[in-house]
C-alpha positions as CSV (number, residue, x, y, z in Angstrom):
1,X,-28.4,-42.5,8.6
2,X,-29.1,-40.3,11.7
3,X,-27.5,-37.6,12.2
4,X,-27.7,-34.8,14.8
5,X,-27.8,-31.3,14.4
6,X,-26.7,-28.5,16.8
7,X,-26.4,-25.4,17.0
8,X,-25.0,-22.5,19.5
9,X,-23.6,-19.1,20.0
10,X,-21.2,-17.1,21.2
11,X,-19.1,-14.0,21.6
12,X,-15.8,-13.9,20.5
13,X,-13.1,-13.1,22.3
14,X,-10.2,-11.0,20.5
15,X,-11.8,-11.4,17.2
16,X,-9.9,-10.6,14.1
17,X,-9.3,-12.1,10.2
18,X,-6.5,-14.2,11.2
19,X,-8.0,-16.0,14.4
20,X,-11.1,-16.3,11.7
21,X,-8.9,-18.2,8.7
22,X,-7.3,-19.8,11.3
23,X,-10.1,-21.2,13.3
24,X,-11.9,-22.1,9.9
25,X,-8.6,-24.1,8.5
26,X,-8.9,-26.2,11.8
27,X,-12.6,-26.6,11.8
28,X,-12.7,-28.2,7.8
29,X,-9.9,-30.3,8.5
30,X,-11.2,-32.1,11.6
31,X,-15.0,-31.8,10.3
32,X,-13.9,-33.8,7.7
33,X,-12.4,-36.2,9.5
34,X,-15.2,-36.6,11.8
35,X,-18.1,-36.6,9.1
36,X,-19.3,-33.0,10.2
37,X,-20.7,-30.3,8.4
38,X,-22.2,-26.9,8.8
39,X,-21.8,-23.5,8.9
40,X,-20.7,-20.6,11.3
41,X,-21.8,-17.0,10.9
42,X,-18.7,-14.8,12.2
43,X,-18.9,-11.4,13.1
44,X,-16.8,-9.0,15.7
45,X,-19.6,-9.2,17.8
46,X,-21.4,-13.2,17.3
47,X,-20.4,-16.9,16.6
48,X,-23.3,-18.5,15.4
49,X,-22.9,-21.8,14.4
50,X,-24.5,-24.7,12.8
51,X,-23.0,-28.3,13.4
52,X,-24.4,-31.9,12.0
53,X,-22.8,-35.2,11.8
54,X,-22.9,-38.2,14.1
55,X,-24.0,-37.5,17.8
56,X,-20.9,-38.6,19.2
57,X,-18.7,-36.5,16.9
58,X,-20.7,-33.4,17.5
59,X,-20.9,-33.5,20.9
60,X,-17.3,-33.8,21.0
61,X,-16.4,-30.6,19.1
62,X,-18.9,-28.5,21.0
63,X,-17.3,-29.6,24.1
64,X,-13.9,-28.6,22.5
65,X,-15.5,-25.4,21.7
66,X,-16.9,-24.7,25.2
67,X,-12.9,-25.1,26.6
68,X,-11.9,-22.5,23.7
69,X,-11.1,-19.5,25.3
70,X,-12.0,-17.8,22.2
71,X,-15.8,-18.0,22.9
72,X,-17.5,-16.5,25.6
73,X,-21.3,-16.5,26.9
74,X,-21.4,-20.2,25.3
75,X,-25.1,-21.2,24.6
76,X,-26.6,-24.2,23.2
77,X,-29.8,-22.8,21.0
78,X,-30.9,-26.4,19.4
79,X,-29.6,-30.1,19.6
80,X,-31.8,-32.3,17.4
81,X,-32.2,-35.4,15.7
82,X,-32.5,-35.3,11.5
83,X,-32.4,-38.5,9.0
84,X,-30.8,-35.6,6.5
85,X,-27.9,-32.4,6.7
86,X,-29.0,-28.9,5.6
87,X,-24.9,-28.4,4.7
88,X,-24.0,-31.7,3.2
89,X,-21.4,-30.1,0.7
90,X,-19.9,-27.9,3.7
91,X,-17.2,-28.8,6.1
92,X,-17.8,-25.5,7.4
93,X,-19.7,-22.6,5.4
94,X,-18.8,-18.8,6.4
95,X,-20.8,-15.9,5.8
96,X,-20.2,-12.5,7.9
97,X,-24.3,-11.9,7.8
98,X,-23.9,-8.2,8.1
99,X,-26.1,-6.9,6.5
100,X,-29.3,-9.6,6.8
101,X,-29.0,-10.5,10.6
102,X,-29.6,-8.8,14.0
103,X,-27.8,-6.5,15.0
104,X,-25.5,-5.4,18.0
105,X,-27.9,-3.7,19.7
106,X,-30.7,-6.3,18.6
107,X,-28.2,-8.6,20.3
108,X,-27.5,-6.8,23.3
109,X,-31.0,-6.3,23.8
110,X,-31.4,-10.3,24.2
111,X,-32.7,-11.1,20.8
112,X,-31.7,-14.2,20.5
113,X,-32.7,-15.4,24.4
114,X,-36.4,-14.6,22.9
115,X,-35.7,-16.6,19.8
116,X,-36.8,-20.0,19.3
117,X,-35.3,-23.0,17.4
118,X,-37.4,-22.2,14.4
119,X,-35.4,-18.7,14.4
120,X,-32.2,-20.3,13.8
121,X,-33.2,-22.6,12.0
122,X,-34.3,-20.0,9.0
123,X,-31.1,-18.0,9.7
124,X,-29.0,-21.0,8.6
125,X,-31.5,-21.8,5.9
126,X,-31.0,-18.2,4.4
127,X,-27.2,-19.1,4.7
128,X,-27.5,-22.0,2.7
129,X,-29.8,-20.6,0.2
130,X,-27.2,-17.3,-0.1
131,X,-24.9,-19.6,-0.8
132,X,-26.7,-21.7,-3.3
133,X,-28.1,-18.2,-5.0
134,X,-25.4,-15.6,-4.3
Protein backbone atom coordinates (compact mmCIF):
# COMPACT_ATOMS: atom_id res chain seq x y z
CA UNK A 1 0.00 0.00 0.00
CA UNK A 2 1.28 3.60 -0.80
CA UNK A 3 1.38 5.85 1.48
CA UNK A 4 2.61 9.44 1.68
CA UNK A 5 4.73 11.06 3.92
CA UNK A 6 4.92 14.83 4.89
CA UNK A 7 6.37 16.79 6.87
CA UNK A 8 6.35 20.68 8.00
CA UNK A 9 6.96 23.29 10.53
CA UNK A 10 5.97 25.90 12.40
CA UNK A 11 5.92 28.37 15.21
CA UNK A 12 3.44 28.26 17.66
CA UNK A 13 1.37 30.66 18.68
CA UNK A 14 0.49 31.03 22.48
CA UNK A 15 2.23 27.79 23.30
CA UNK A 16 1.59 26.20 26.55
CA UNK A 17 1.03 22.36 28.17
CA UNK A 18 -2.65 22.54 27.86
CA UNK A 19 -3.00 23.76 24.11
CA UNK A 20 -0.11 20.77 23.78
CA UNK A 21 -2.36 17.79 25.53
CA UNK A 22 -5.10 19.26 23.96
CA UNK A 23 -4.00 19.53 20.37
CA UNK A 24 -2.35 15.90 20.84
CA UNK A 25 -5.85 14.34 22.16
CA UNK A 26 -7.35 15.79 18.83
CA UNK A 27 -4.62 14.76 16.57
CA UNK A 28 -4.70 10.60 17.82
CA UNK A 29 -8.27 10.57 17.61
CA UNK A 30 -8.77 11.75 14.09
CA UNK A 31 -5.21 10.15 12.93
CA UNK A 32 -6.81 7.14 13.75
CA UNK A 33 -9.63 7.61 12.08
CA UNK A 34 -8.07 8.59 9.00
CA UNK A 35 -5.22 5.85 9.01
CA UNK A 36 -2.41 8.51 9.96
CA UNK A 37 0.56 8.30 11.81
CA UNK A 38 3.63 10.24 12.89
CA UNK A 39 5.13 12.31 15.16
CA UNK A 40 5.41 16.06 16.14
CA UNK A 41 8.31 17.57 17.95
CA UNK A 42 6.77 20.48 20.23
CA UNK A 43 8.68 23.10 21.74
CA UNK A 44 7.79 26.90 22.89
CA UNK A 45 9.60 27.96 20.04
CA UNK A 46 9.00 24.89 16.85
CA UNK A 47 6.25 22.46 15.57
CA UNK A 48 7.97 20.02 13.70
CA UNK A 49 5.90 17.44 12.43
CA UNK A 50 5.97 14.21 10.73
CA UNK A 51 2.63 12.93 8.92
CA UNK A 52 2.00 9.54 6.79
CA UNK A 53 -1.08 7.85 5.70
CA UNK A 54 -3.09 7.97 2.52
CA UNK A 55 -2.44 11.10 0.29
CA UNK A 56 -5.81 12.27 0.50
CA UNK A 57 -6.01 12.01 4.25
CA UNK A 58 -2.76 13.80 4.74
CA UNK A 59 -3.34 16.43 2.66
CA UNK A 60 -6.39 17.12 4.32
CA UNK A 61 -5.08 17.60 7.86
CA UNK A 62 -2.21 19.83 6.75
CA UNK A 63 -4.70 21.91 5.18
CA UNK A 64 -6.53 21.98 8.50
CA UNK A 65 -3.39 22.72 10.09
CA UNK A 66 -2.51 25.70 7.70
CA UNK A 67 -6.16 27.42 8.84
CA UNK A 68 -5.05 26.74 12.65
CA UNK A 69 -4.31 29.88 14.00
CA UNK A 70 -2.05 28.20 16.38
CA UNK A 71 0.74 27.86 13.81
CA UNK A 72 2.49 30.51 12.26
CA UNK A 73 5.38 30.75 9.44
CA UNK A 74 3.71 27.35 8.04
CA UNK A 75 6.27 25.47 5.74
CA UNK A 76 6.08 22.40 3.93
CA UNK A 77 9.82 20.70 4.33
CA UNK A 78 9.05 17.21 2.43
CA UNK A 79 5.91 15.50 0.70
CA UNK A 80 6.90 12.14 -0.57
CA UNK A 81 5.77 8.89 -1.65
CA UNK A 82 6.84 5.54 0.54
CA UNK A 83 5.42 1.77 0.13
CA UNK A 84 6.23 1.70 4.20
CA UNK A 85 5.58 4.33 7.60
CA UNK A 86 8.53 5.17 9.79
CA UNK A 87 5.70 5.52 12.87
CA UNK A 88 3.39 2.68 12.22
CA UNK A 89 2.57 2.12 16.02
CA UNK A 90 2.03 5.99 16.45
CA UNK A 91 -1.01 8.03 15.98
CA UNK A 92 0.95 10.82 16.93
CA UNK A 93 4.57 10.44 18.86
CA UNK A 94 5.72 13.60 21.06
CA UNK A 95 9.03 14.32 22.08
CA UNK A 96 10.09 18.03 23.33
CA UNK A 97 13.72 17.44 21.52
CA UNK A 98 15.46 19.85 23.85
CA UNK A 99 18.19 18.80 24.45
CA UNK A 100 19.27 16.88 20.84
CA UNK A 101 17.80 19.43 18.28
CA UNK A 102 18.67 23.01 17.01
CA UNK A 103 18.26 25.49 18.83
CA UNK A 104 16.53 28.99 19.06
CA UNK A 105 19.12 30.82 17.86
CA UNK A 106 20.08 27.86 15.37
CA UNK A 107 16.51 28.46 14.29
CA UNK A 108 16.38 32.01 14.10
CA UNK A 109 19.46 32.03 12.15
CA UNK A 110 17.52 29.98 9.32
CA UNK A 111 18.65 26.57 10.02
CA UNK A 112 16.21 24.78 8.81
CA UNK A 113 15.66 26.99 5.33
CA UNK A 114 19.34 25.54 4.67
CA UNK A 115 18.33 22.05 5.62
CA UNK A 116 17.43 19.54 3.16
CA UNK A 117 14.90 16.60 3.25
CA UNK A 118 17.52 14.19 4.31
CA UNK A 119 17.87 16.62 7.58
CA UNK A 120 14.43 15.90 8.66
CA UNK A 121 14.30 12.92 7.79
CA UNK A 122 17.20 11.78 10.40
CA UNK A 123 15.54 14.15 13.05
CA UNK A 124 12.33 11.98 12.93
CA UNK A 125 14.54 8.83 12.66
CA UNK A 126 16.35 9.83 15.97
CA UNK A 127 12.64 10.27 17.32
CA UNK A 128 11.69 6.99 16.48
CA UNK A 129 14.80 5.34 17.53
CA UNK A 130 14.53 7.50 21.20
CA UNK A 131 11.48 6.09 21.41
CA UNK A 132 12.28 2.53 20.48
CA UNK A 133 15.69 2.85 22.95
CA UNK A 134 14.72 5.41 25.62
Amino acid sequence: MSIVQLVYSSRPFGFDLSMLGNILMRSRRNNARDNITGALICRADLYLQWLEGPQAAVEATYAKIIKDDRHLDIVRRITRPSSTRMFPEWSMRDDPAEGWLWSQEEIDGGVMDRAEAVDFIHVFERVRDLAKNP
